[in-house]
N, C-alpha and C positions, 0 to 999 in steps of 0.2 A: 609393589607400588605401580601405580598405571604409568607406563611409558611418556604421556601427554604431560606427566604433573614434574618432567623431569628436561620438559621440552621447552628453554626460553625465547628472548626473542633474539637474542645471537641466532641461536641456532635453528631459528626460523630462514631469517634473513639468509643463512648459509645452504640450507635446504631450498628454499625460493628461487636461488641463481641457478639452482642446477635441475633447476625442472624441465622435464623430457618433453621433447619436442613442441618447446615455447614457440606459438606463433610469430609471426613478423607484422601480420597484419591489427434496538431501543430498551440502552443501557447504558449504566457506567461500567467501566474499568475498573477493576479492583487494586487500586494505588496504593502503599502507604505514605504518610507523610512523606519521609523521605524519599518518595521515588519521585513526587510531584514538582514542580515549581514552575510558574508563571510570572510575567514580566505583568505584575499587580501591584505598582507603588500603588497610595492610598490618595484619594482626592477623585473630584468629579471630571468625567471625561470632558474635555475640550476643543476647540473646533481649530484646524491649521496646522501649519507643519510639513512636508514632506519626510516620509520614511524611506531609509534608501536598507532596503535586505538582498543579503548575497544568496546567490547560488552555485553551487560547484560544477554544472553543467551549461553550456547552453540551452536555451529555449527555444528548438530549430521548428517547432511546430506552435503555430498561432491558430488555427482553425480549432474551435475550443472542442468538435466531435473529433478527432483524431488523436489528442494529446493523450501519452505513454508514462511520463513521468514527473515526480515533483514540479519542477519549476516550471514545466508546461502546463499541470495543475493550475499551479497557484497562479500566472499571468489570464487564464481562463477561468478563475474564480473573480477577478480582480473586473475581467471584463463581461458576463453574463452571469444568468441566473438560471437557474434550473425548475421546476415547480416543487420540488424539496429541496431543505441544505441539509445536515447533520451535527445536531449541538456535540457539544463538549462530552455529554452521556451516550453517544453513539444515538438518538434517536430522530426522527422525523421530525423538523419543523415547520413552517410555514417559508417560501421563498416566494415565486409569483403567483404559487395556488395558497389562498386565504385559508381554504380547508378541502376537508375530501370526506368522504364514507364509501361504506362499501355492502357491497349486497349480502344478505344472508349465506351463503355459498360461495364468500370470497373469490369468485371470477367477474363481478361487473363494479370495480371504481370511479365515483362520480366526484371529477376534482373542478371547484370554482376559485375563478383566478380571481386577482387582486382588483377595484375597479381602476381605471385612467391608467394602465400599465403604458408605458412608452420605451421605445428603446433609445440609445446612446444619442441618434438624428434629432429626437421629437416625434419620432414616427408611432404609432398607434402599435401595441402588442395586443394582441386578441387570440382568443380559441383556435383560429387559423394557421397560424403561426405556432402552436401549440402539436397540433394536429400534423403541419408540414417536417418539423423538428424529430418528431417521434418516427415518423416515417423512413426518414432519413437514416436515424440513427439505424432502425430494425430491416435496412435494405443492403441486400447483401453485397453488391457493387460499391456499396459505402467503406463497405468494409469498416465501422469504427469498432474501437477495443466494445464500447458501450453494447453493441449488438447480442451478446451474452451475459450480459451483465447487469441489463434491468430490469429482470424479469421475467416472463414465458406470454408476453404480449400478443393476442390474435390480429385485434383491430383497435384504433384508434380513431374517434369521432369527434366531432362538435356540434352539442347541442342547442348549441346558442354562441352568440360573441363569450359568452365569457364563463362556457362552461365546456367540460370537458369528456368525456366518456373512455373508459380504457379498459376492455375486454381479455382478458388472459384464457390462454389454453386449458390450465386447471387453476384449480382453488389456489391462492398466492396471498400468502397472510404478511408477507416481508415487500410489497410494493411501495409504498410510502418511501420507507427505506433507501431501498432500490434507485428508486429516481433521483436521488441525493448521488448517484453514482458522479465521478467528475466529468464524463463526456457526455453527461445528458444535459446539456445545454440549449436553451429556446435559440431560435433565431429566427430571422424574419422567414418567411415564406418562401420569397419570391428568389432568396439565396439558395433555403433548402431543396426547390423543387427543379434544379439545376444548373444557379452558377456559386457551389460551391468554392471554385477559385479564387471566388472577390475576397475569399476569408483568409488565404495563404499569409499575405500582408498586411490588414486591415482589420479590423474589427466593426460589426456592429452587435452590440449585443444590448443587457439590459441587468445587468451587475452595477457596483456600485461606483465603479471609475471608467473612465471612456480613453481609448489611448492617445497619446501623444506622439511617440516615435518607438522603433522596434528594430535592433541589432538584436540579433540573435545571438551571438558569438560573445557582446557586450554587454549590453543595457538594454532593456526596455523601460522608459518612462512613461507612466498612467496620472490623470488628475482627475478629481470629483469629476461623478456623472451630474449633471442637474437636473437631471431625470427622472434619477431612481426613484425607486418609491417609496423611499425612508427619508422621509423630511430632516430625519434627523443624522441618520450616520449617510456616508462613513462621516469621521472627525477629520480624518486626515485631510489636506488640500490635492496632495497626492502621493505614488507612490513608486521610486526608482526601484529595479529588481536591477542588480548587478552580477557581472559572471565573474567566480574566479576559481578556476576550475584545480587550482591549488590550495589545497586545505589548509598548510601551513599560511598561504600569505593571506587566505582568507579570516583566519583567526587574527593575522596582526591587523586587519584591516580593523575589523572592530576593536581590540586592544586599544589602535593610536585614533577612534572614532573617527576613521572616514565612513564605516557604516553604523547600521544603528542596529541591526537582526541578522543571523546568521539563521538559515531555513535550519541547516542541519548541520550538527558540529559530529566531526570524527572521535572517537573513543581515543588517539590517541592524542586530542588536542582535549577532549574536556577538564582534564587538569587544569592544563597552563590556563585555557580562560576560567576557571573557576576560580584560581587565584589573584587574578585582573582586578585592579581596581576600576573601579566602575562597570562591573561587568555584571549579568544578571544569569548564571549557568541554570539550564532549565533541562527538564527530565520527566520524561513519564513512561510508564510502564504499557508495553505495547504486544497486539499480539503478530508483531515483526520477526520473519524469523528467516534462519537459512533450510535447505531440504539437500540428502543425499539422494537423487531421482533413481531409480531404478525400475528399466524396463521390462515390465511382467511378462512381455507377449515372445521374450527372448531369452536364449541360456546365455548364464547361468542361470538370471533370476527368475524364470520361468516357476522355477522351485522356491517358495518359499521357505522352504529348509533354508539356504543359500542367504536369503534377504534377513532374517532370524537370530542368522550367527551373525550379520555384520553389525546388527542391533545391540548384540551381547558381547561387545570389543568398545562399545564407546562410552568413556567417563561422561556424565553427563555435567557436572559441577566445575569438574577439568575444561571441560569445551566452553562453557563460558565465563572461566575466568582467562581463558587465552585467546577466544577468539574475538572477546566481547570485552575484555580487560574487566572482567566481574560486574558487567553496566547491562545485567539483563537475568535471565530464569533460564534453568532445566529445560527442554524438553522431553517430549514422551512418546516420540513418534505419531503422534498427532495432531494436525496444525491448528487445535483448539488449547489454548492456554485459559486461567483465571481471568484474563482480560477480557472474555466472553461471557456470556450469559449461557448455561445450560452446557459447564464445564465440568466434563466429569473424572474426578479426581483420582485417577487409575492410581496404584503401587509405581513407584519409578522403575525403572528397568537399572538392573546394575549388573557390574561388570563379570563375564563369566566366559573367559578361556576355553577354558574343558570341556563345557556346554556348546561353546562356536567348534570348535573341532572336533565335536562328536556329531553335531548337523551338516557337518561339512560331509564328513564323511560319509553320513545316510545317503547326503545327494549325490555321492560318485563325486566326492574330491577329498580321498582320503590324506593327498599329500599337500592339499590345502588350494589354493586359487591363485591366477597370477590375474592383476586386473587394471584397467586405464583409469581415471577419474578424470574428467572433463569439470576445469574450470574456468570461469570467466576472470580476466582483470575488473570488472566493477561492478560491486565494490569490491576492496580487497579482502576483506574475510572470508567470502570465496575461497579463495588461495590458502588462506589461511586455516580456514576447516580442511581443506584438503590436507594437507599435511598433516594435521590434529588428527583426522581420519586414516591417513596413512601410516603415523608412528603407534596410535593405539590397536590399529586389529591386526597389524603383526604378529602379537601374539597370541589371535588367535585363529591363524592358519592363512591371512589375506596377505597376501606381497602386493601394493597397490603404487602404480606409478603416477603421478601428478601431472599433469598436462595442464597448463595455464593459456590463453589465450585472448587476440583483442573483443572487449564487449560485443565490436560489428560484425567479425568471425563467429563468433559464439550465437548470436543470434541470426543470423544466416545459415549453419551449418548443423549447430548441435541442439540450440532452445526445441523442443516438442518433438526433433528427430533422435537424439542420440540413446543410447541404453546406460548410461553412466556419468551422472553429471549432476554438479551443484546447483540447485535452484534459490532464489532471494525473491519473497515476497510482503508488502505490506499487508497489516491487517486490515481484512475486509468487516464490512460493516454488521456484517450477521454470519453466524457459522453456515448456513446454508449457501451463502457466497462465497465463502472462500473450500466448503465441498465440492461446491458446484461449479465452480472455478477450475479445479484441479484434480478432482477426485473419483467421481462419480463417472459411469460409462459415457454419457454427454457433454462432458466436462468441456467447455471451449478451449484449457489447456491440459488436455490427458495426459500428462508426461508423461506418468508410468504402466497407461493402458494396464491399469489392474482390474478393474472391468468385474468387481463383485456383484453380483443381482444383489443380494442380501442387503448388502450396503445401500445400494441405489431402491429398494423398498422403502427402507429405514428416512432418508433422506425426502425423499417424496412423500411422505407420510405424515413427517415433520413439516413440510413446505404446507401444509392442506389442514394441518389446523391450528384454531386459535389456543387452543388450550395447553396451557402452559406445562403444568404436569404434565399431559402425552408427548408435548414435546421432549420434554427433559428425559423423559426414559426413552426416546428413541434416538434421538441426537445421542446418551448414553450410550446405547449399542451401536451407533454408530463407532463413537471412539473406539467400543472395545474392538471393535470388528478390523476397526485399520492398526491400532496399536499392536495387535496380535500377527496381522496379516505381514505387516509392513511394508508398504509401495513404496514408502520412500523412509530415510532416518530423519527425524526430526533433531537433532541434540540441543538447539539454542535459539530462544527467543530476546530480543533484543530491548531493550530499552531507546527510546526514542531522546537524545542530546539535541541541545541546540544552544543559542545563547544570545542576550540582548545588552545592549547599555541601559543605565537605570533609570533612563527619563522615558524608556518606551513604559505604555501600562497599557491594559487589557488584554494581551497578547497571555493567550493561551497553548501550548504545546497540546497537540492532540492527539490519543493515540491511533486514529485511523492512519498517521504518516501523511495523507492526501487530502488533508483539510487545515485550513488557515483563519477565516474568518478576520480578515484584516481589517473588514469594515466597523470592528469593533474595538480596531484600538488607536489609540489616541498619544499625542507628547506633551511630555508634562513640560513644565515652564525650564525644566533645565536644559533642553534639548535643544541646539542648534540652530538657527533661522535659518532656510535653504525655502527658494519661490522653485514652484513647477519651471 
């Protein structure tokens, strides 16, 4: 029996205290029923109301091109718009660009925006503004996360007020997409073209709410834009974001309705609210996952012999029912799951001792490996893989010590530098973004510098055409190429929790993690009176 299947959460908890040198410092998702649920009572959306939803972070960044995570997400969804959003299918919609096409040769897209765009003041949005935003984002002084992440951008034009020109390096069939990213937000011009500062505390943007006040640490309060450009949504009058960076008191908070939405509820709280009265526990299948990073350009893992056996030590059914409390999927050492389009459905990897200690030894570690695991404190499954990781390839030949550490340690010292370390990321909105995110020689986060040409053909190859079939068989080789290779261990993909009271409706869980679309949901007549 696998070591993990025999490993509870006593002896988690007992393992965890004594960890070595603990710091001081355009698609849908493949769901089934059961995994889905939305906060969709029945009736037609309604206009009023304030929704007050928790977060378990603060929102320390307001400037909507810089923002990192969730709640900084969604306060910069709440307050701009981008010229794509991303439905509920993962695909392109319409935001302040009406429509787009593209050139035969997929390098030149001609996006027209919406007519009378205004932003949060009353002030005119125009192709300028369009033009200045983009610029911004793809300048390297800017430094936004968005800089890699919307595409292979050459130049950016304006053909008119209200049209727009966007030139890519090579053919890019995922643009649309792309600009749906969260930090690719419009802003006025005269911000972008150098006083970004005014953004640190203020907002102007052209989303569907305009702010009211911003604690970072606490609250930020937003109320209708009367601007936007949907005569009709949002429904709401506005909308409180609240911090409680306590999971437990964040769940009672909604239990005893001082909130109305929990962004995202813990695996160990989704019980207790799902047995809540009044409570609406929501769930979608996502391609959310943890990564064991390993650095390729370094021994040991230099050798994929090495990276191979530690793949052939890990239950993979075991890892997500204890890291994940069974609230998620297998992995396959490939950060493409079912929840993607053009998922190819390899043989699982199972468990095999003899086989990790026969590779070990081809690479000159015949008496097996001593090794560090770098983990973050958050989330805590982190933590928690690491030991899952720890107890099961014991036996086959890996002595691995745990090292836990604070998130701002971790991201200062080991994120993109270290050779052994737990990585957590959301799914991205195309497999080509989240290869190209992580994987690929260019990768804007190469953890593991595995640096395959092969791979990186396959990949570019897929980016350049439309055709759907050539994609699938090359995205295919791709998988096999990393699954086989292994840069990093995949073991578990996560399902996305969260949870509402039952008078919220339209509120969809989404499996991108970084998408909300708040402006489409509405309170039904049981919900609370609360003025902006």
């Amino acid at each position: 029996m696998c070591a993990m299947k025999a490993l509870n959460r006593r002896q988690f908890i007992a393992s965890s205290a004594a960890l070595t040198g603990a710091a001081m410092l355009p698609w849908s998702s493949s769901c089934t029923a059961a995994q889905v649920a939305s906060a969709t009572p029945g009736g037609t959306p309604r206009k009023g109301g304030v929704l007050r939803i928790s977060v378990d972070q603060a929102v320390s960044v307001l400037n909507p091109h810089q923002v990192r995570v969730n709640p900084e997400y969604l306060v910069a969804e709440l307050l701009y718009s981008g010229l794509t959003r991303l439905t509920q299918a993962m695909k392109a919609e319409a935001d302040l660009a009406q429509s787009w096409q593209a050139s035969a040769d997929l390098r030149q897209w001609t996006f027209t925006l919406r007519p009378d765009l205004k932003f949060s003041d009353g002030s005119t949005l125009t192709s300028a503004d369009v033009v200045a935003s983009l610029q911004a984002l793809l300048d390297l002084k800017n430094a936004s996360p968005a800089l890699n992440n919307i595409g292979p951008i050459k130049a950016v034009s304006a053909k008119d007020d209200s049209t727009v020109l966007i030139e890519t390096d090579a053919p890019y069939a995922d643009l649309p997409v792309m600009l749906a990213y969260p930090d690719a937000k419009i802003i006025p011009a005269s911000i972008a073209q150098g006083q970004m500062d005014k953004l640190s505390k203020a907002s102007l943007g052209a989303g569907p709410f305009q702010l009211v006040s911003y604690d970072p640490e606490r609250k930020i309060v937003v109320k209708r834009n009367p601007h936007y450009y949907d005569p009709i949504r949002p429904y709401l009058d506005g909308v409180e974001v609240m911090v409680y960076p306590d999971g437990i008191a964040e769940s009672s908070a909604l239990i005893s309705g001082d909130t109305d939405l929990m962004l995202s509820a813990q695996s160990s709280e989704y019980a207790r609210l799902s047995k809540s009265s009044g409570i609406l526990p929501l769930r979608v299948a996502s391609g959310q996952f943890l990564n064991v990073n390993m650095g390729c350009d370094q021994k040991p893992f230099n050798d994929a012999r090495v990276r191979q056996a530690l793949s052939l030590c890990v239950d993979r059914q075991a890892t997500v029912d204890f890291v994940a409390d069974g609230l998620g999927s297998p992995g396959n050492d490939t950060p493409i799951n079912a929840a993607y389009p053009w998922y190819a459905n390899l043989a699982r990897k199972a468990v095999d001792y003899s086989k990790s200690k026969v590779l070990l030894a081809e690479a000159g570690y015949p008496d097996g490996l001593d090794l560090t695991l770098i983990a973050s404190d958050k989330p805590a499954t982190r933590t928690q893989l690491g030991i899952a990781l720890r107890e099961m390839a014991r036996q086959g030949g890996f002595r691995i010590k745990v090292q836990t550490m604070a998130h701002s340690t971790y991201l200062d010292q080991v994120w993109k530098k270290g050779n052994f370390y737990v990585g957590f990321y959301n799914m991205q909105p195309t497999p080509d973004a989240v290869f190209s995110l992580l994987y690929t020689s260019t990768a804007a986060w190469n953890e593991t510098r595995w640096n395959n040409a092969e791979f990186d053909s396959a990949i570019k190859a897929a980016r350049e055409t439309r055709d759907d079939a050539q994609r699938s068989s090359l995205y295919a080789k791709a998988q096999q190429l990393i699954h086989d290779d292994v840069p990093s261990v995949i073991p578990t993909f996560f399902d996305l929790l969260a949870a509402s009271r039952d008078h919220v409706a339209g509120y969809h869980l989404h499996p991108r993690g970084a998408v909300f679309r708040l402006d489409h949901v509405w309170l039904t007549e049981k919900a609370p009176v609360r003025a902006v």
